[in-house]
N, C-alpha and C positions, 0 to 999 in steps of 0.2 A: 373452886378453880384456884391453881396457885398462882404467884405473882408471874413466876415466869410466861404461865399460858395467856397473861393478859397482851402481851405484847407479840407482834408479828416481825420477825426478824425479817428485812424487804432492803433489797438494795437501795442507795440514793439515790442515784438517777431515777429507778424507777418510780419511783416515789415525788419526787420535785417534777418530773415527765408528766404524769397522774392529773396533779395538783394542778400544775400550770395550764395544761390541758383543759380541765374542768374552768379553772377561773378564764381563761381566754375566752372557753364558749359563752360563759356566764355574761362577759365584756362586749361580746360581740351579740349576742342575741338580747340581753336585755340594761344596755346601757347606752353604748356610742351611736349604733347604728340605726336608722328610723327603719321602719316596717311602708313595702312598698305599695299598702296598699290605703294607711291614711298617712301616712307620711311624719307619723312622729314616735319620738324616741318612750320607752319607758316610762319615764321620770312626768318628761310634758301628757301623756295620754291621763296618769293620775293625776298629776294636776286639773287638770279638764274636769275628766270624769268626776273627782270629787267636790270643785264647786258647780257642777252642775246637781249632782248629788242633793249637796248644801242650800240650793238655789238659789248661789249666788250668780244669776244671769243679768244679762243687758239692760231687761226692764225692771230690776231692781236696785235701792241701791247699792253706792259702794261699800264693801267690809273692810277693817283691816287683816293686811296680808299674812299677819302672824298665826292669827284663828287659822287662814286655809291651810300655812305652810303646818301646822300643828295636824292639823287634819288628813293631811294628806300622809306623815310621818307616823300618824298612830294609828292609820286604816290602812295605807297600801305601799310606803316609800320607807324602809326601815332604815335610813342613813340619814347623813348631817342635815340640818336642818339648812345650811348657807347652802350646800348643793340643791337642795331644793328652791330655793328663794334666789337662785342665780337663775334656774330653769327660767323662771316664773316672771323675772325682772323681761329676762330676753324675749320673750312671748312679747311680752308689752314694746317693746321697743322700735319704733316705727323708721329708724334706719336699718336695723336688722332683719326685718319682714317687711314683705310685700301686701301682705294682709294681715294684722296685729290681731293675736287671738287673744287677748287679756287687754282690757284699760285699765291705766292704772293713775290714781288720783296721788301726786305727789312727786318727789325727785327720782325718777326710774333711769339714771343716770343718763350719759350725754353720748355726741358722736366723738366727744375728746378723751374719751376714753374716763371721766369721774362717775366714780363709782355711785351705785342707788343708794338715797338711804335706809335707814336700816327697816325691819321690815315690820315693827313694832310703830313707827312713823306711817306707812303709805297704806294705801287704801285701794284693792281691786275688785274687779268683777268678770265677769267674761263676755268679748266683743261680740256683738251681735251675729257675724259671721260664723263664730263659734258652737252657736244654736245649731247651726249646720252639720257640723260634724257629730255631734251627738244627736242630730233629732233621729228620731222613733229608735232610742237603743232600748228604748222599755217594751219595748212590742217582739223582744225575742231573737234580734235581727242578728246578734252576734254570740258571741260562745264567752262564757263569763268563769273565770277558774276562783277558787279561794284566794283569798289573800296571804299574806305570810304566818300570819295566827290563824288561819280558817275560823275569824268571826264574823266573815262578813264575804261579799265577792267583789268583782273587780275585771274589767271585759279585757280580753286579748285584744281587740282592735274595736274602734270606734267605727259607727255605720259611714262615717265621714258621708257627707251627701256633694262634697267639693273636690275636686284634685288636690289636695292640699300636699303632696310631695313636692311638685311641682311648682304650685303658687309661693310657697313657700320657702322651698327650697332646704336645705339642711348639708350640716358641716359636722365632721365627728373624726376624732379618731378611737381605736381598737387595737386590739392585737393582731396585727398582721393584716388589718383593712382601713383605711380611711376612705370617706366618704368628703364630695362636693357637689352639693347639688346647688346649680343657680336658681335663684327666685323668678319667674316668669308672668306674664300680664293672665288673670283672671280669665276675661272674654276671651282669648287667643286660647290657652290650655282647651276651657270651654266648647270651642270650637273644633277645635284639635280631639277632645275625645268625642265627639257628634262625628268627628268624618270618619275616625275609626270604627265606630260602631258601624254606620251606615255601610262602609269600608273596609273589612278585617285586613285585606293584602293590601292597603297605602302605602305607596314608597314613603322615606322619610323628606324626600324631595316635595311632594307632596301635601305633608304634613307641614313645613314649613313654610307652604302659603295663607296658613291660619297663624303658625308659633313661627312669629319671625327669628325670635332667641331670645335670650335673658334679658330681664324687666328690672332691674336694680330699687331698690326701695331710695337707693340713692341718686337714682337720673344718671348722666354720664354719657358718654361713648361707648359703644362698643367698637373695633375695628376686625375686619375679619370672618366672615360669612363663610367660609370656606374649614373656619376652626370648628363654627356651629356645628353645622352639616356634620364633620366629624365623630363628634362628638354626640349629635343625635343617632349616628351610626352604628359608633360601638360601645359608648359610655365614656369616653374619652377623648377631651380636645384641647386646644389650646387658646383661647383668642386677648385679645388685648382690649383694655379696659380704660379710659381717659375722663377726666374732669372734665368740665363744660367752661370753655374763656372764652372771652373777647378783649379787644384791646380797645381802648378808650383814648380819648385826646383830653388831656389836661391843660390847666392854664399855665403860663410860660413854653408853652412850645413843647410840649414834655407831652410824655402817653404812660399809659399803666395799666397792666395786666388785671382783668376782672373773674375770679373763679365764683362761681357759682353754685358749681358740682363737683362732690369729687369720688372717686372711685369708690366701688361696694366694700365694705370694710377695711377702709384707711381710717386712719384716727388723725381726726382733721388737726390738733395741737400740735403732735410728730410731727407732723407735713408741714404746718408752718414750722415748728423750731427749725426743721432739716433745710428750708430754705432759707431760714434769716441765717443759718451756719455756712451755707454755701455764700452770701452776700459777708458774713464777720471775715470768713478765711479768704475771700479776694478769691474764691476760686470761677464765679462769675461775676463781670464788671458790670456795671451802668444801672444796677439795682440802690437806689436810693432808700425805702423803706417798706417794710410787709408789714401789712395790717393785716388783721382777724374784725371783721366788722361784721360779724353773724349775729343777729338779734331776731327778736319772735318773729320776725317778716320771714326769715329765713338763714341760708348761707350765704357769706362773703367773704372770701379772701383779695386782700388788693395788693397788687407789686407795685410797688409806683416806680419807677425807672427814672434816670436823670435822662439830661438832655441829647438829644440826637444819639439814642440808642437806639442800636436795631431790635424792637419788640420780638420782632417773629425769632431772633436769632436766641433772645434769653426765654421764652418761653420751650423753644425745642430744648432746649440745655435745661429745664425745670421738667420736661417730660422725662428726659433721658435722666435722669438723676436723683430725681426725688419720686414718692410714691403718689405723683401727679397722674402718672399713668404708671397702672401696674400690667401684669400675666396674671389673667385669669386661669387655674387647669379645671376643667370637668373631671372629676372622677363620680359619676354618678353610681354607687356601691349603697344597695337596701337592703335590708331582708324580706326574703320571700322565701315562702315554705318552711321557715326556721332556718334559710341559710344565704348568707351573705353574696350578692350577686352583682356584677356590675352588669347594668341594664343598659340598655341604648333604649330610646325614646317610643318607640313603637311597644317597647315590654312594657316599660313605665304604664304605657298607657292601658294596656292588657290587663296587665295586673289591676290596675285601676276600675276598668270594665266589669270584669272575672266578680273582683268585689260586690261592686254593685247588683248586678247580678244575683249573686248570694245575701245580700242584705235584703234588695227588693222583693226577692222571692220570698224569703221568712217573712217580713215585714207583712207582704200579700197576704199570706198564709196566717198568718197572727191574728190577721186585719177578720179573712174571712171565717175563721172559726168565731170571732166574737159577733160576726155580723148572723150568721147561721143561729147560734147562742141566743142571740135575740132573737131572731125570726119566731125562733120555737117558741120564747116565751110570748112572746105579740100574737102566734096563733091561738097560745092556750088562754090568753086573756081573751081573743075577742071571743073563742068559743063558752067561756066564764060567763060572760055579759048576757048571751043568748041563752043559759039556764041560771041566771043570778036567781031568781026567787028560792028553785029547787037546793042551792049551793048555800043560801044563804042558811035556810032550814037545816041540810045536813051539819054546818058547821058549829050552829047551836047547837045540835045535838050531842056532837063532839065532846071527851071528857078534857082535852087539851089538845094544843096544837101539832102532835105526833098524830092523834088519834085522827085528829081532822085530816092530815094529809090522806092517810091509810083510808078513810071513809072515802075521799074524793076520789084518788086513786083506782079504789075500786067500783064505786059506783058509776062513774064517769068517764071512767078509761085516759087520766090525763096522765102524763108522765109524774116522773118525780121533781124533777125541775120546774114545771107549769103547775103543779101542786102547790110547791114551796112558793112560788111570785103569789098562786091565787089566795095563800092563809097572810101572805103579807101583805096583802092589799090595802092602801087605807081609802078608806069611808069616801071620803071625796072625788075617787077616783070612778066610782061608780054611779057618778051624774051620766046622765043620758048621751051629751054630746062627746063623753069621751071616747065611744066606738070609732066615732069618724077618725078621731086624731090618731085610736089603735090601727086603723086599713090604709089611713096614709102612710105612718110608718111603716106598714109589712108591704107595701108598695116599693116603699122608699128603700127598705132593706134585700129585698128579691134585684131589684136594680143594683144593687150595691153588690150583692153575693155572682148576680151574673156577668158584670164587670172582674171583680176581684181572679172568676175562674174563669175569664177570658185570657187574663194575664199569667195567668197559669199554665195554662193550656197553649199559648203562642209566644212562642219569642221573639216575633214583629213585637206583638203588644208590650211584652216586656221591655223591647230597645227602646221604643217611644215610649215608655211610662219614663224612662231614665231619662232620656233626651229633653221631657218636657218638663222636668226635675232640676237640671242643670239649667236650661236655657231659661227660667224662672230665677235660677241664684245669679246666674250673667246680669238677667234685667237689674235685679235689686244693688247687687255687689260690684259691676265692674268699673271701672276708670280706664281712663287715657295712659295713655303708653308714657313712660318717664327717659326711660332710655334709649339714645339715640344709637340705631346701626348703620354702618358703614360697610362695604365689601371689602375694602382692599385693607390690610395694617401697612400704616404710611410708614415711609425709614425715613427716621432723623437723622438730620444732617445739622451740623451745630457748627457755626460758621466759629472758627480759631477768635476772632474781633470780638466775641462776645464773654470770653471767657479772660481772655490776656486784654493789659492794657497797652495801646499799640506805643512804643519806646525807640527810638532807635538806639543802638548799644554798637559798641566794640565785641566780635570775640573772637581769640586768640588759643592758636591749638599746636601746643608745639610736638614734636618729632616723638618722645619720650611719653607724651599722651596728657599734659598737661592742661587741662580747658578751663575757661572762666570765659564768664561777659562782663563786660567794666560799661560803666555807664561813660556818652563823652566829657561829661563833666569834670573825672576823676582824670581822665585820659588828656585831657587838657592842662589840669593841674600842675602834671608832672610831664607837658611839654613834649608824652612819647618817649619821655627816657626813663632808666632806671627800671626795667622790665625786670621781675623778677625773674629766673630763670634757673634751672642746674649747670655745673657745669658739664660743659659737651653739649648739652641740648641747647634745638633752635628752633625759631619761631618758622612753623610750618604754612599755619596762611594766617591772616591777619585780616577777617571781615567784618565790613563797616554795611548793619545788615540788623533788621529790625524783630521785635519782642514776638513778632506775629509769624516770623519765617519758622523753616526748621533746617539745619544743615544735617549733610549724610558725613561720616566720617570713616576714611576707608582703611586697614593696616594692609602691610607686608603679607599677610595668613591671608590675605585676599576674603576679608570678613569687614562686614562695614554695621556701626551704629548712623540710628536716624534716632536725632533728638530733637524736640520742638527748643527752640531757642528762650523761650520764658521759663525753661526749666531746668535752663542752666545755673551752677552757682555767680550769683550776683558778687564778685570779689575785686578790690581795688587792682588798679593799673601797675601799683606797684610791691601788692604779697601774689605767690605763689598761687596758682590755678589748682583746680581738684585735680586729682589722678582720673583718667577713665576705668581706672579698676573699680570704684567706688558704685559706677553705673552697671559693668559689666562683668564679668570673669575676662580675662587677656593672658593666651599664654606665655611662654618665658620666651624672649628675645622677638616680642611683635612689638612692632612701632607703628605710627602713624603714618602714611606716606600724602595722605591728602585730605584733605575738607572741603564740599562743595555746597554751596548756601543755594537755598531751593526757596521759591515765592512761594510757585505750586507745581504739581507734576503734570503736567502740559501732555499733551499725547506727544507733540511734534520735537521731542525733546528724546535724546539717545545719553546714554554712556560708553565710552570709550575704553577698554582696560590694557595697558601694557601687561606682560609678563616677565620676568630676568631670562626664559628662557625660551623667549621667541615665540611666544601666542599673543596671540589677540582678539579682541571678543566686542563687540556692539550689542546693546541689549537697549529696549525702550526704559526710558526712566521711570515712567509709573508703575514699570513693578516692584521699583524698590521704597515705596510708599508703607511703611511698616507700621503695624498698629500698636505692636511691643515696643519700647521705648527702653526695657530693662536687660536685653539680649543681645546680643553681639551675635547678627545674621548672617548668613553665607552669600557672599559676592558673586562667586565666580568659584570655578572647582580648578582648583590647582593641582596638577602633578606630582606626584616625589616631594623633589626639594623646592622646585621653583617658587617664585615668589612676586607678587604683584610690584610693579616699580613705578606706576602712575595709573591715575583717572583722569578723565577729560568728560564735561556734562559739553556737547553737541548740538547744532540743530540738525544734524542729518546732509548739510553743504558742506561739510570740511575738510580738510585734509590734513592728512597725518604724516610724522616724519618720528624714522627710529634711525636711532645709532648703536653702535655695537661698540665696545672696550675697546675689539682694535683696528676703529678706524673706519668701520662701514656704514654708511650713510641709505637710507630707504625712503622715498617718498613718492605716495601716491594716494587716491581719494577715498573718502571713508566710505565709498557706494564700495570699494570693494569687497567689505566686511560686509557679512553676511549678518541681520539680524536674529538672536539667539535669545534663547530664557536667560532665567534669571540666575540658574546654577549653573548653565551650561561650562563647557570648558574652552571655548573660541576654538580658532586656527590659526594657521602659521601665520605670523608676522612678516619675518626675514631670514635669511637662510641664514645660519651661522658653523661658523666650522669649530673642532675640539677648541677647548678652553675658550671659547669667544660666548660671551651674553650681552644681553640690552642692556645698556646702562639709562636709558631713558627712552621716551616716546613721549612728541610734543604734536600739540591741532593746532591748527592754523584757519586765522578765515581764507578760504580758496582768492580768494581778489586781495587779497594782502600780500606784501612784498618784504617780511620781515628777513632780520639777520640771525643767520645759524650761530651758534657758540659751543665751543670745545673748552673745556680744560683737563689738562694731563697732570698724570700723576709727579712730572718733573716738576709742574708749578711754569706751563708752556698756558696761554689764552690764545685763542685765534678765534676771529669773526669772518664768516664768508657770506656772499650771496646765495638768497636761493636758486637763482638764475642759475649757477655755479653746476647745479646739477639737474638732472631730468627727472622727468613724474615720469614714470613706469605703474606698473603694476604687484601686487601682494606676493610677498613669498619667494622674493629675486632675493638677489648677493646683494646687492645697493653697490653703491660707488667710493670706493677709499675716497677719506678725508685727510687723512695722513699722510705723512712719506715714512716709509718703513726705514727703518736706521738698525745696520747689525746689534752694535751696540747701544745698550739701555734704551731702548726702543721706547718711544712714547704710548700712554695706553691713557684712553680717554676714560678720564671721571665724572666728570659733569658735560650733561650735553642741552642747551635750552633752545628754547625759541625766544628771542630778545627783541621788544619793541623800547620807543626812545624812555630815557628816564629811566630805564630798570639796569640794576644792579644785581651784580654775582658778589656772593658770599662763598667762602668755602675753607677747610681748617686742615691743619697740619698732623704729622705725626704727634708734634709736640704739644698740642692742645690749641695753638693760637688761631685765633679766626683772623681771616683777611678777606677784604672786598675791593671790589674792581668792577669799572663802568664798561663794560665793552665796546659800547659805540662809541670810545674816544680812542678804543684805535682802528689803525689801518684793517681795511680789509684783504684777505690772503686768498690766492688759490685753495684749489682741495689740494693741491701736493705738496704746500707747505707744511710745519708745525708749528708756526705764529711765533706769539713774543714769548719770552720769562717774562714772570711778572714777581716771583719772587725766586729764591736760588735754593734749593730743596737740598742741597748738602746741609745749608746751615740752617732751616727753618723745619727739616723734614719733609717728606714728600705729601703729596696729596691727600688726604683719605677720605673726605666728604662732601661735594658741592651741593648750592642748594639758591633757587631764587623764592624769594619770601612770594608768596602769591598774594598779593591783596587786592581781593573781587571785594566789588563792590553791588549787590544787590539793591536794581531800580527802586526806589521808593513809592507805595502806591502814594497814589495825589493827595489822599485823605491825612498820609502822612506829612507830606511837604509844611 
């Protein structure tokens, strides 16, 4: 053959396709995946099989674990030796199984994840349970292929005499499969595969008045009955999984959290470090110290809590955030048939049965040819006995024990088989009394053979041979349920007080989008003055409002952030505040137009919204309860150009007043506004005619008798009563407040609602701010245009009014 003809010229793909192919089936049928009919992978079935082989079982003693892992690699597992001796550790390990197939004498590592030691150190055997899964595999009962060197064999599946998928449980991944089977309680499967038998069409509703759901080797919660069911339905669910607390009273007036249990493979060290890190980073308060006090008694973790902390409040905050409570997913994925299947609960069990079945039957069959085997020879003995004299003569006569058989054979018509037991006969078996003990056993075996082909011949007999198989390994193997289920998965609610520590603070949000909280300490220091600030920008509202609030903050784009208040930057009274772009994206020319500080979102509680161009909108406040804190949400849906020019947070009694640039006044009650979502776009406010918009919209409490306030872009103030004018209804002209003037006619810039004490701010063409108390002057009709209060030739004319809003949010009592 030449060089060339040695090689096949094959595309890549086809080729890497081919290959991959091959190794994925190779991964999935004898690697990752267990087999659904004894529930274990590859690797673990030789394991088994070869110290039962070895005879290393239960009632001998311990070996060390290198000789099996050795044995197992040079008769049936042709890879690393650590992959085997990891198989072999996890068998033994009694948080990871519900029933431990391997004991192992030595460090078989922990629930904290330290590793075994090595395996030239420990010492195993196999759990007495284990006996189980291997008994009678010598009787035939299964199909045994070569090994990888064909010196030796090695069974395709074990008789398993247990559910052991089920019991058990099993995790894997493969190519293109992952497997999760939960572990489950012994007597419940037990029971569970007796009603199917008895049963074939059991709903799985049914079946789960035996198999209430997963039995954790670790104890725990389950939540979620409804995930089970699922999941026994299709092979897929979801349910939730929780540690076992209680809360304790300590001495000093103080309590502390008691874990006892914690979720099926959490690695209890993570769990602590992740909660001593949530208590280092302040991100939950009133955690004093976590202890690990697990010793050979068992598991403990302890929270100890300071003083008058709410227990329930940092325990929910330890479910929701650490893996105190995890998502458990079923994906129950086995092999059956040589092919990978996600099973629902009813197959499991099938295949389970199916098996047995198949074993019991060989096994039967095994049983009865050996029993038959003897019969014949126990009849050619006792017939032996009844011409021993004549038998004994031919045998003397015989030139050797070939010759004797052929003499017996033929003189006496005995088989070949009853020949061969009669020349091997010894001497002392031919005392007198032996007959009797020969007619009991051909007694005892005829009983035995017409049993054996009873179970053959009926498949009642067969169910109940299994049934009374199983309900024998329940007697000896079963225990008490470890894990606790619950029907409903409860929702955590994690009260704000348990995580923040309650502060009261300054924060300050100016126009340009400038925010900070200042503690009062700082803000005291410097007396309130010396506000850092840019220039042109002004301090928008100014609230005296605590670490536990959260305020909403709304722009012009009619887009509002909600930010919890303890996650604002902590920055002195007198440097500069963050930008809100830092939190948000902000497009170009939005500003701030308002900030409203929120306890909680109360049902009985509205928002208010002006528009520039004459809407208006009411919507309940608890929809704007945002769980993003990093996004800049949609208010209200604005038109075109318009743009939001106030909010007002409501109780739903109030009344509202709009004014317009030139001069039109609107006031009537917030019942008129209809209430709207959260995107919605409102309705008409007030009628405005070409070039006229809102310059503002102010609420009022309805029993209040505050003063209206004007100021024009001439640098004109005027204060009027409300009385001044009428409550109407939504969507009118309103009532001039001005008196129109041909020339340079006044056009309103700032329009407020003015209770005592509060002051107007507002700034020139030229940059300068000016303020002015309006309730120190006279009050004007509506057809005045009030006072100057500065003279707009010389200082510029108007371009921005504003009154600083400082709300002040009630303090709860715990705070006072």
């Amino acid at each position: 053959m030449s060089e060339a003809e040695q090689f096949l010229d094959l595309p890549l793909e086809e080729v890497i396709g081919d290959r991959f192919g091959r190794y994925s089936k190779y991964i999935i049928q004898d690697r990752a995946l267990p087999d659904a009919r004894d529930g274990l992978k590859p690797v673990q079935r030789r394991i088994l099989y070869a110290m039962h082989v070895e005879k290393n079982t239960h009632d001998k003693a311990f070996r060390k674990s290198a000789k099996t892992v050795g044995t197992v690699i040079g008769n049936y597992h042709p890879h690393g030796d650590s992959s085997v001796y990891e198989a072999m550790v996890r068998l033994s390990q009694d948080w990871k199984n519900r029933n431990v197939l391997i004991e192992m004498h030595g460090n078989n590592g922990s629930i904290d994840g330290d590793p075994p030691a090595a395996m030239r150190y420990t010492e195993a055997r196999l759990a007495a349970i284990s006996s189980e899964l291997l008994r009678d595999i010598d009787k035939e009962t299964v199909d045994f292929i070569p090994n990888f060197d064909e010196s030796t064999e090695e069974p395709v599946v074990l008789p398993a005499k247990f559910p052991n998928l089920l019991v058990n449980g099993s995790t894997g991944i493969s190519a293109g499969y992952a497997t999760d089977i939960p572990p489950h309680n012994l007597a419940e499967v037990v029971d569970a595969v007796i009603m199917k038998i008895d049963n074939p069409s059991v709903t799985v509703e049914q079946l789960m008045t035996a198999i209430k759901g997963p039995d954790f080797p670790t104890g725990g919660i389950i939540q979620g009955v409804e995930g089970i069911k699922k999941a026994y339905e299709t092979g897929k669910g979801k349910i939730v999984v929780r540690g076992k607390t209680k809360i304790e009273s300590i001495r000093g007036n103080r309590e502390q959290i008691v874990i006892d249990e914690i979720p099926f493979e959490v690695n209890k060290a993570n769990l602590v470090k992740k909660m001593d890190e949530l208590r280092l980073d302040r991100k939950v308060e009133g955690i004093a110290e976590i202890r690990d006090e697990t010793d050979r008694t068992g598991l403990r973790i302890v929270v100890e809590l300071k003083k008058e902390v709410n227990s329930e409040g940092v325990l929910n905050y330890l479910f929701k955030n650490t893996d105190l409570q995890v998502t458990y997913h079923f994906n129950m994925v086995a092999i059956e048939d040589r092919t990978p299947k996600l099973l629902s609960l009813p197959q499991i069990l099938d295949a389970y049965i199916n098996h047995q079945k198949d074993v019991v039957t060989r096994q039967t069959k095994f049983d009865l040819k050996k029993a038959r085997d003897r019969a014949h020879i126990v009849e050619g003995l006792i017939k032996a006995i009844s011409i021993l004299d004549e038998l004994i003569a031919t045998i003397r006569a015989s030139k050797d024990k070939q010759d004797a058989k052929r003499q017996i054979i033929a003189k006496y018509d005995f088989t070949d088989a009853q020949a061969e037991a009669i020349v091997m006969l010894q001497l002392y078996r031919l005392t007198n009394t032996d007959i009797t003990q020969l007619e009991k056993e051909a007694d005892e075996l005829k009983n035995e053979i017409n049993r054996l082909e009873e179970i053959l011949n009926s498949e009642k007999k067969l169910s109940q041979t299994i049934k009374k198989d199983l309900k024998n390994i329940k007697k000896i193997f079963a225990d008490q349920r470890r894990t606790v289920i619950e029907d409903e998965i409860e929702e955590i609610k994690i009260d704000i007080d348990v995580m923040v520590a309650s502060e009261d603070v300054l924060v300050s949000v100016t126009k340009d989008g400038y925010i900070k909280r200042t503690s009062l300490r700082s803000y005291s220091a410097s007396n309130g003055e010396d506000f850092a600030m840019k220039d042109r920008d002004h301090i928008i509202s100014l609230l005296e409002i605590n670490t536990t609030d959260q305020i909403l903050i709304f722009t012009n784009r009619g887009r509002y952030l909600s930010i919890p208040v303890h996650e604002l930057p902590d920055i002195r009274w007198k440097d500069m505040g963050q930008h809100l772009s830092n939190l948000a994206t902000l497009e170009k020319d939005e500003h701030v137009v308002q900030c409203i500080p929120i306890r909680e979102f109360t049902d009985q509680a509205y928002l208010v919204f002006f528009t520039k161009n004459g809407m208006v909108k009411r919507s309940e406040l608890k929809l704007y309860n945002a769980q993003r804190y990093s996004k800049a949400l949609i208010a209200l849906n604005l038109k075109g150009e318009d743009e939001l020019v106030n909010v007002f947070e409501t109780n739903g009694c109030c009344d509202v007043f709009i004014a317009s640039n030139k001069g039109y006044g609107l006031w009537y009650h917030e019942s008129e506004i209809n209430i709207v979502g959260q995107r919605a776009a409102g309705v008409k406010a007030i009628q405005l005619k070409d070039d006229e918009y809102v310059v503002n919209g102010q609420v009022f409490d309805e029993l209040s008798e505050p003063s209206l306030v004007v100021v024009t872009q001439r640098g004109a103030c005027k204060r009027m009563k409300l009385n001044e004018f009428e409550k109407t209804s939504r969507a009118k002209r309103g009532l001039v407040m001005l008196r129109e003037l041909k020339s340079k006619p006044h056009r309103i810039k700032g329009f407020f609602v003015v209770h005592e004490n509060e002051s107007l701010e507002f700034m020139t063409e030229d940059g300068e701010m000016h303020r002015v108390y309006p309730l120190e002057l006279t009050t004007s009709d509506r057809y005045s245009n009030g006072s100057f209060i500065i003279d707009s030739d010389t200082h510029g004319e108007v371009t921005e009014v504003w009154k600083e809003s400082a709300y002040q949010v009630p303090f709860n009592e715990s705070n006072d």
